[in-house]
C-alpha positions as CSV (number, residue, x, y, z in Angstrom):
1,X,9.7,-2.8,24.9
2,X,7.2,-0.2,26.5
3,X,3.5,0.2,25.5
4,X,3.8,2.7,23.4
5,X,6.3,0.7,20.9
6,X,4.2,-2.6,21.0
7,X,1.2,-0.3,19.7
8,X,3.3,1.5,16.9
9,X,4.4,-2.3,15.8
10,X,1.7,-3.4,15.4
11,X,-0.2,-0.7,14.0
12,X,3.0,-0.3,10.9
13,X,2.2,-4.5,11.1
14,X,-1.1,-3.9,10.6
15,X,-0.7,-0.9,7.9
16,X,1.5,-3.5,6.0
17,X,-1.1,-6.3,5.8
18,X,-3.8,-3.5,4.5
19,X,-1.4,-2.1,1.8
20,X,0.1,-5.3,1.0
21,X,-3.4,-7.0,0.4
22,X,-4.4,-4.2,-1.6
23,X,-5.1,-4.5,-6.0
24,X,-2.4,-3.7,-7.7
25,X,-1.8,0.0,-9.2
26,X,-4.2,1.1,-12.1
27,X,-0.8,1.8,-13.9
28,X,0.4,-1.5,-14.5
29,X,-3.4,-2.3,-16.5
30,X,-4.0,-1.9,-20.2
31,X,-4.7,1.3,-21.2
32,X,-7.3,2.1,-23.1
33,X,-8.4,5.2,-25.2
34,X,-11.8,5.3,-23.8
35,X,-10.3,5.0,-20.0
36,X,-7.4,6.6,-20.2
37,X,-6.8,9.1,-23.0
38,X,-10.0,10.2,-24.0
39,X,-10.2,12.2,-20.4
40,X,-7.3,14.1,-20.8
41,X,-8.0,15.1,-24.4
42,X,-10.6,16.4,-23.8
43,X,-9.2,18.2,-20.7
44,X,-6.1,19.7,-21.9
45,X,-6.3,19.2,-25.6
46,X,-10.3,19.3,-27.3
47,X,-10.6,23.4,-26.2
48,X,-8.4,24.2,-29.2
49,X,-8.5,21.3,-31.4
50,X,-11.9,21.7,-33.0
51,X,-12.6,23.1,-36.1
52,X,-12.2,27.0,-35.9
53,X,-10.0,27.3,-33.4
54,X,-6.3,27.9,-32.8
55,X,-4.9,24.3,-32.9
56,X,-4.1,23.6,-37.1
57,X,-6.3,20.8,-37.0
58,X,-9.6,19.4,-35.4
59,X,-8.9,15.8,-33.3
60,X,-13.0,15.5,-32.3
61,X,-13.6,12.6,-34.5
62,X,-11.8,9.3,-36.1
63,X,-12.3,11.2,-39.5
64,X,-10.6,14.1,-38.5
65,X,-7.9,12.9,-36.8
């Protein structure tokens, strides 16, 4: 094996180790509204959704929804 290929083995080896010792995903976590839905309401969703807009009902409080 020439130089080159020792280096690339042991740099994947290395890459492994890092990835492999790494937290697991965000994804497999409980959700929670605050966390996790409340951001993308209010991205894609809260523009219409309020009261006087387009959307058929306001979602901006626990009330309303």
């Amino acid at each position: 094996m020439n130089p080159v290929h020792k280096i690339i083995v042991a740099l994947a080896g290395i890459a492994a180790l890092i990835l492999w010792s790494l937290p697991p995903s965000q994804a497999t976590g409980d959700l929670t509204f605050n966390k996790d839905i409340a951001p993308l309401f209010f991205k894609n969703c809260a523009e219409c959704h309020r009261q006087g807009e387009t959307a058929p009902f306001s979602a901006l409080t626990y009330k309303e929804v």
